[in-house]
Structures are given as structure tokens and as C-alpha cells.
N, C-alpha and C positions, 0 to 999 in steps of 0.2 A: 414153745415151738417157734423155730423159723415165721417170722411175715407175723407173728401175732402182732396186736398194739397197731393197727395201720394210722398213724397219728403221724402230724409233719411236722413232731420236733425237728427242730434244726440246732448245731453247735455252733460256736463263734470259727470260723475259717482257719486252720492251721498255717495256711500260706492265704493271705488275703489276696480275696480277685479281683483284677484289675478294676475290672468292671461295676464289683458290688462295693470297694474302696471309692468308688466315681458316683457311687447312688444312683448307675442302672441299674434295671431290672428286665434280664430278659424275658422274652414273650414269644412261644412257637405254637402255630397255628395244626400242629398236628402233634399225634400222641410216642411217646419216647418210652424205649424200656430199657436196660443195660443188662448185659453178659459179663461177668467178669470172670473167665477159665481160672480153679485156683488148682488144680489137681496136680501139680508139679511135685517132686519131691524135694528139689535145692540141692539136688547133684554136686553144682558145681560151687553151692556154697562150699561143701567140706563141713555140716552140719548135721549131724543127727535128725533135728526141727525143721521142718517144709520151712522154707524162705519166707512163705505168704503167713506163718505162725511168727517168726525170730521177732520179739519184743524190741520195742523204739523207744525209751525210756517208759519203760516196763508196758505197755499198750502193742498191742499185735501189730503188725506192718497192715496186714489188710485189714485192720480197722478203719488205717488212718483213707485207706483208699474207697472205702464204704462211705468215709466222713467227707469225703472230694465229691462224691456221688451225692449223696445225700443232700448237702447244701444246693444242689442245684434243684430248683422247686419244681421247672418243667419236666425232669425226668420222673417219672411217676413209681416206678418199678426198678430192682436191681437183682438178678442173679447170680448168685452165688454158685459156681460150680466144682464141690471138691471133691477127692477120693472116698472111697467107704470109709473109710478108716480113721478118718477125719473130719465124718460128718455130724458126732454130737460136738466135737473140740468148736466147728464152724458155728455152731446154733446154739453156743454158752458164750462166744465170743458176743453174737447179736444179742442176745438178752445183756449180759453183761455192760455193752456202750450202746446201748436203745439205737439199736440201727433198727428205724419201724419199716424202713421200706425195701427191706432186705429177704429175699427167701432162700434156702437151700436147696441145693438138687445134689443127686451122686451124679459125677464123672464118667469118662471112660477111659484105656489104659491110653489114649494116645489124645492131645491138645485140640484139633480136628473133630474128635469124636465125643470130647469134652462140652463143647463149644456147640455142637449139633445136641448134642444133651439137655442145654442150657434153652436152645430155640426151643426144643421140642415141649419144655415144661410152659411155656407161654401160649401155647395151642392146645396142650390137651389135657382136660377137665381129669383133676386129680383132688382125689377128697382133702389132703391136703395143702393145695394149692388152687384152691376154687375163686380166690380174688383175685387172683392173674387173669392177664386180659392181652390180647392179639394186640402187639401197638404196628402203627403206620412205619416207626423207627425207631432200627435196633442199633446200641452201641454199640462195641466189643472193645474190651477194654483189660489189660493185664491186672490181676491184682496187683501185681510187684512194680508197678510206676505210679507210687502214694500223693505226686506232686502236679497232677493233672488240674485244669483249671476250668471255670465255665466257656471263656472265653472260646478254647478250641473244642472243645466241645461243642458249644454251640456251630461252630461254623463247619463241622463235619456231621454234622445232624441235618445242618439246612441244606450243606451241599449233597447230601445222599438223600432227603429228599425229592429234589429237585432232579439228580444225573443218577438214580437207583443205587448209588456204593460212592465213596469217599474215603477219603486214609490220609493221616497225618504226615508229612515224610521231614527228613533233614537231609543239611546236607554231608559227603562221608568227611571222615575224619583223616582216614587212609586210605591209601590207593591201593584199587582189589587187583591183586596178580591171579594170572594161574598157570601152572605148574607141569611139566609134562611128566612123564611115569618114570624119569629118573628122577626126579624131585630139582630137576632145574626149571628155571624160570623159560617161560612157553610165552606168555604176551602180556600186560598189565594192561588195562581199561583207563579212557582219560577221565579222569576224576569229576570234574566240573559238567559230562553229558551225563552222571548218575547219583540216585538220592537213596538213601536210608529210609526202607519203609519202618516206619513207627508205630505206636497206640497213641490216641484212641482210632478205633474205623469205624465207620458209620454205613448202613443199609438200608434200604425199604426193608421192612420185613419177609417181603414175598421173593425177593429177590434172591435172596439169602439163604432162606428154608428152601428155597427150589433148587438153589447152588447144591447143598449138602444130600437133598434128597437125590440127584443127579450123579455125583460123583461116584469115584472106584473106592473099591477097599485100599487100594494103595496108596490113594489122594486121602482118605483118611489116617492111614498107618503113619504115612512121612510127611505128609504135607503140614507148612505151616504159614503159609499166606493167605490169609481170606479174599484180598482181594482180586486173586489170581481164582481163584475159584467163580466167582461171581464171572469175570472174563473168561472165563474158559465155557463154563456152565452155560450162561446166561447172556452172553454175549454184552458185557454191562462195563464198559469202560469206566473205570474210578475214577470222581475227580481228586488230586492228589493238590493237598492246601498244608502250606511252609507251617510246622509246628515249633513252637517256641522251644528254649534248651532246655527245661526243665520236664521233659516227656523219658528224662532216661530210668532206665530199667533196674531195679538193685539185684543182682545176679553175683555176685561175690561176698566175700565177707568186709571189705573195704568198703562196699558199699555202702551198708549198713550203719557203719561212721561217718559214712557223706553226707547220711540219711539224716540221721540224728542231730548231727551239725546245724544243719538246715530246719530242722525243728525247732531245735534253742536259738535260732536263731531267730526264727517268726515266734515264741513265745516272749522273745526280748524286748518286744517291740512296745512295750508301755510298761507303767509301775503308777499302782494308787498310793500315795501319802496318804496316811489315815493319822490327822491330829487330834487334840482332845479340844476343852475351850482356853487353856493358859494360855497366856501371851509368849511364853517361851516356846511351847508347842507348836504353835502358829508362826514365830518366827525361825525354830529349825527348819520347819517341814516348808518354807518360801526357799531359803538359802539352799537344801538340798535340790528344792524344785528348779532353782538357775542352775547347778551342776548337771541334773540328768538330766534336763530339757534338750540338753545339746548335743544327746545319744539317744535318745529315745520320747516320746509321747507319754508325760507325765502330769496327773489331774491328783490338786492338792483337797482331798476333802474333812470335814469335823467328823468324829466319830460318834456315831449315831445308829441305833437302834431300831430306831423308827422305820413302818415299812414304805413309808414316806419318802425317806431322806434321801440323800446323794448316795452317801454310802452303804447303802443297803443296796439302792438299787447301783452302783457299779459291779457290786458282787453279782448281783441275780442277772444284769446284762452279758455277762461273760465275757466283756470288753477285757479284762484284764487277769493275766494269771500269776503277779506281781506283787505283794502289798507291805509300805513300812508301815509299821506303826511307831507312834513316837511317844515318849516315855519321855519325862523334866524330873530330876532330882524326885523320883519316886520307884522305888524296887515290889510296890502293889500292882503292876498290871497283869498278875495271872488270870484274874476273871475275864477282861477283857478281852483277855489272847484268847483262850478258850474260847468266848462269843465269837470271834472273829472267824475260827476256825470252823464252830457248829455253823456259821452263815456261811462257808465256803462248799461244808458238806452238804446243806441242806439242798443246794441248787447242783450237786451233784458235777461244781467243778472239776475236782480232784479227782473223778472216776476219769475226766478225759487224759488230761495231763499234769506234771508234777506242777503243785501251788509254791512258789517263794514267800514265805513272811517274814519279812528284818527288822528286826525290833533295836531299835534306836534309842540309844539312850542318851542323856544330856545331863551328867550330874556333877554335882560338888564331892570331891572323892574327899578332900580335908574333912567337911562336917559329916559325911556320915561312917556309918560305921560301919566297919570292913567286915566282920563278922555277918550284920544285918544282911548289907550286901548282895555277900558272896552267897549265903542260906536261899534268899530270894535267887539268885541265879541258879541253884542246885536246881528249885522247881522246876526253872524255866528249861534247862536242860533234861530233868525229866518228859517234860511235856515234849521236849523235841521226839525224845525218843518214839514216845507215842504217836506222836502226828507221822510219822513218818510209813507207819504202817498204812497211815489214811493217805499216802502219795502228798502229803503239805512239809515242806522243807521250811523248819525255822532255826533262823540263823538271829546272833547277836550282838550288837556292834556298840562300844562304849566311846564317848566324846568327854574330856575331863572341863569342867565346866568353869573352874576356876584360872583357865587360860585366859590371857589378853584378847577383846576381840577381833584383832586382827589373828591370832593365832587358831582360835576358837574358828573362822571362816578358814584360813587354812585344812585344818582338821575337821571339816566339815567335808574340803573339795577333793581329801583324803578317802574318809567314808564316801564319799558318793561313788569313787574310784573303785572301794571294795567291794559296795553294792552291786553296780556296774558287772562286774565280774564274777558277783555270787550268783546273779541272775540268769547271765549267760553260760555259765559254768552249770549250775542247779546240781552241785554237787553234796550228797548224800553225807560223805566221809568229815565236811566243816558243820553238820546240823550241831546245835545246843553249844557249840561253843562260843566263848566269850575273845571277840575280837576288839582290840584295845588302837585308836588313832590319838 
């Protein structure tokens, strides 16, 4: 069921915030709850699949905006509001990526009345919803804008606070005309005296629930400004706080690629080298570490077991969804991949986003033998096949070891380049194959 497990697992940040990157931690002296309307159908995607469902390397879009929420510790509560029809699809999604402070509510057929749905489950004692609680401030917030941060949040939480309502805005893009009833141009507005209201909005609670209890049937039918309600309603001027670029909306199917882009590209943003104790091991996985040091945040560690170690605990920190391993003139490390992998599942990485593992190898192709080899790399290629159903992408990368060591660094700064790329890429269609520099 929705809201079970009320526990304050948190995940590693999708888009790291500014803020908790800086090792603040914010702190609000009153109680927060969030609204997220999801009841849309994606009209204007040209999608079969609600927009707030269409998978972001393979994980729901409003996961990831559950996962925005959720990381923020002072918001206590988040509402989920979807269609009927959509309400087991919503409550397999939370179970699925432990969103613990997530509840469902049904909808209604217009966003307005959606949204008044959502307030209302915070107020009134429902057998299953009896751990909600009336908060002092309520968000509102779109599912379909995954890239919201604490940062503005916060500061449209403290300002609705303090002035009863708050709303993010920007500035336009284009200049709004309007049109007279021949379809010629009537008079266009000067661009610079007006702003783009955005999400998130932020409310006293009293404010807000008085707004919607107040309002017409037509204010709910067409209307789609909250903050225009609260002023009309409630007489409650918003204060209106400059929202950063990344508050946009994914409402197209291009978007969806913008989306994902933007994902791989915060999941890029490190890689663990996992060595053994050889001194060759130790010296590929330094020489790689100068390559991608200089694209990304990379921590060289010994591979280890232990629940002790480094590398155990960089897996169970969630600090990284990245990891080589490195392999010296030996075609044995199937066991070890394995471990690697049961340590990725165990801490339930790979449920949030797709794991990279690049198994580095470093061998003398003259003394061994080709047959051994290539048999050892069948497995490995089996096993890719199989991790892949568990979202972990292993990819294969051969260094010939009997090169010059100037060439041998070359073909190092080579792989690091294809790594680099396999990363950012996290492409499905190169798993289990053997890439040769």
C-alpha cells in the first residue's frame, strides 16, 4: 500500500544540490507537505503512456520527481495525485523505488480539482491515510518537472510562509502577441514588464484549502494558476522568487531526450576503479585514474570484501553508479564480477538507475592462449547478458600488454576515452562485448 514503510530512506541525488554538494543542510522551523497533480494523460506527448509513467532509462519520470522530494528531509509528506486508472500503476511505482513518504490519492477530471483532491487528503482522516497530518506549508508541485532542487524549494516554502503563497517564475522566452478575430496581429506585450509563472508554488495551508473551498465550478473546470486563486480568493498577493533554468516542464516527446540526457549526464559524474593487490593492477587503475580525473571525480580503491573496506562501502554509500574493475594477464575474474555485482544488488543500486561495470583487462596476448582467452570471455559475455536484466551494464575492454610503455600509456589514454563514453552513453546494444585498444 501507498505511504507504508514511513522510514527516511534517502537515495544518492540524481542532479546534485547545490546546497547539499556545499554540506548545507537546510532547517525550517514549520511543517511542509507536497501536492504533486499527476492525473494528466500526455496529450500532447502523442503517447499512449501518461507522460508522469514514460520510463527515463527504464525508471518512471515521476519516480525521479518523488526522488527530488524525497531527498529533501524537511518536507515530511508527499502527495501523489492520479487518475482511477492509474492508481494501482502509482502504488507499484512506490513500492517498487521505496518512495516511504509518498501516499496516493484519486484525482479529478480537471488539474484544479486534482490539486483540491490532494489538499483535501491532508485534512481528512481516511483509514488509509491516518499518518497524514495538516502541515503549516503546502508545495505544489508538477510531476513532469523531475529536475527541481532543494534550493528553490526551500526559498518558496519560506516565502509562502512568511507572505501566505509564493511561485517560482522566469523570465519569457518569447514575446506574447494577441490576435484580433481575423487572426492578425492586435498588439504584442513588452517582454521585459512580464514573467513565466513556473513550479514549484508554495502556500500556508489555510490559505489555499480556503482558496479552492471558495472558488466556482468554472475556476475549477479551466483554471490553471494557483496563485491567481489564492489572490482572487483570499486576497494573498504571491511573492514571486526568480527560479533557476532547470524548473522546465517535459510535455513533448523531445523532451524526454532532454531528460535523459541530463541524467547521464549527473550519473557521469564519477567512476570507482576497483584494483586487486598486483602491482600491475595498481598501476593500470593510477594511469587510468590521471585520464578520467580530468572528466570526471574518480577514487582508485583495492578490491575487497570486507564490510569494512573502501570498497564495500563505496558501493553501499551510493556515491557512484560507475565501477572498472581491473583484471592483469588473468581471464579468472568471473567470481569476482559476480561479487561485484551481488554487492551492487544487495544495496539495491541498480533498482534506482542503470550500474556501468568495465572490466579492464591488461594482458600479454603472445603467452596466452587464444582459445583460453576467448572461452573466459564467452562467460563474461554470458554474464553480461544476465546483469542486464538486473539494470548493470558490463562492458569489456582489452589493453595488449606486450606494447612499449609509452604505447601501453597511449592505449591506456585510448580506453579511458572509450570508458568515458561507455559511461555517458550507458548503452545497452555494446554490453558483453570485447573492445580491443
Amino acid at each position: 500500500m501507498a505511504g507504508a514503510g514511513r522510514d527516511s530512506q534517502r537515495h544518492r541525488p540524481l542532479v546534485g544540490d547545490r546546497n547539499e554538494q556545499a554540506g548545507q543542510r537546510r532547517e525550517v522551523d514549520f511543517s511542509v507537505a507536497a501536492v504533486l497533480p499527476a492525473s494528466g494523460c500526455g496529450e500532447r506527448m502523442g503517447s499512449t503512456t501518461p507522460k508522469q509513467f514514460c520510463p527515463l532509462l527504464q525508471r518512471p519520470l515521476i519516480s525521479l520527481t518523488l526522488e527530488a522530494f524525497e531527498r529533501v528531509h524537511w518536507i515530511k509528506e508527499v502527495v501523489v495525485v492520479v487518475s482511477q486508472q492509474n492508481f494501482e500503476l502509482m502504488n507499484s511505482v512506490i513500492d517498487r523505488y521505496s518512495h516511504s513518504r509518498a501516499t496516493v490519492v484519486v484525482g479529478g477530471l480537471t488539474r484544479h480539482q486534482s490539486i483540491f483532491n490532494g489538499l483535501k487528503a491532508l485534512v481528512e482522516n481516511r483509514p488509509h491515510q491516518s499518518w497524514l497530518e495538516k502541515p503549516e506549508v503546502v508545495i505544489i508541485h508538477d510531476a513532469v518537472r523531475p529536475f527541481v532542487e532543494e534550493d528553490i524549494l526551500y526559498r518558496v516554502a519560506s516565502a509562502a510562509n512568511e507572505h501566505g503563497a509564493a511561485g517560482a517564475i522566469r523570465p519569457l522566452i518569447s514575446t506574447v502577441v494577441a490576435t484580433n478575430p481575423e487572426g492578425y496581429l492586435d498588439h504584442s506585450l513588452e517582454r521585459s514588464k512580464y514573467r513565466a509563472s513556473e513550479m514549484p508554488q508554495a502556500f500556508t495551508f489555510d490559505v489555499i484549502y480556503r482558496a479552492y473551498e471558495q472558488c466556482t465550478d468554472y475556476d475549477l473546470e479551466h483554471g490553471t494558476e494557483c496563485l491567481h486563486l489564492a489572490l482572487q480568493y483570499c486576497g494573498i498577493s504571491a511573492k514571486l522568487i526568480d527560479g533557476p533554468p532547470d524548473l522546465w516542464k517535459v510535455t513533448y516527446k523531445r523532451d524526454l531526450y532532454a531528460a535523459e540526457s541530463i541524467i547521464k549526464e549527473s550519473l557521469s559524474k564519477s567512476v570507482c576503479i576497483i584494483a586487486g593487490m598486483q602491482e600491475g593492477q595498481i598501476q593500470l587503475g593510477i594511469l587510468l585514474q590521471e585520464d578520467l580525473q580530468l572528466v570526471m571525480k574518480v577514487d582508485l580503491l583495492k578490491w575487497s570484501l570486507s564490510k569494512e573496506s573502501s570498497c564495500v562501502q563505496a558501493i553501499t554509500s551510493k556515491q557512484h553508479y560507475n565501477f572498472i574493475y581491473i583484471n592483469v594477464n588473468s581471464f579468472k575474474m568471473h567470481q569476482e564480477i559476480v561479487q561485484l555485482m551481488e554487492a551492487v544488488e544487495n544495496v539495491k543500486l541498480s533498482a534506482l538507475y542503470p550500474v556501468v561495470v568495465t572490466v579492464v583487462h591488461l594482458n600479454n596476448m603472445e603467452a596466452s592462449s587464444f582459445s583460453v582467452w576467448m572461452d573466459d570471455f564467452t562467460h563474461i559475455k554470458q554474464l553480461a547478458k544476465e546483469a542486464i536484466g538486473k539494470n548493470i551494464l558490463i562492458y569489456s575492454l582489452l589493453i595488449n600488454s606486450t606494447q612499449s610503455t609509452d604505447k601501453i600509456h597511449e592505449s591506456v589514454k585510448q580506453g579511458a576515452s572509450i570508458i568515458e563514453s561507455l559511461i555517458k552513453q550507458r548503452s545497452p546494444a555494446l554490453i558483453g562485448q570485447l573492445l580491443v585498444v
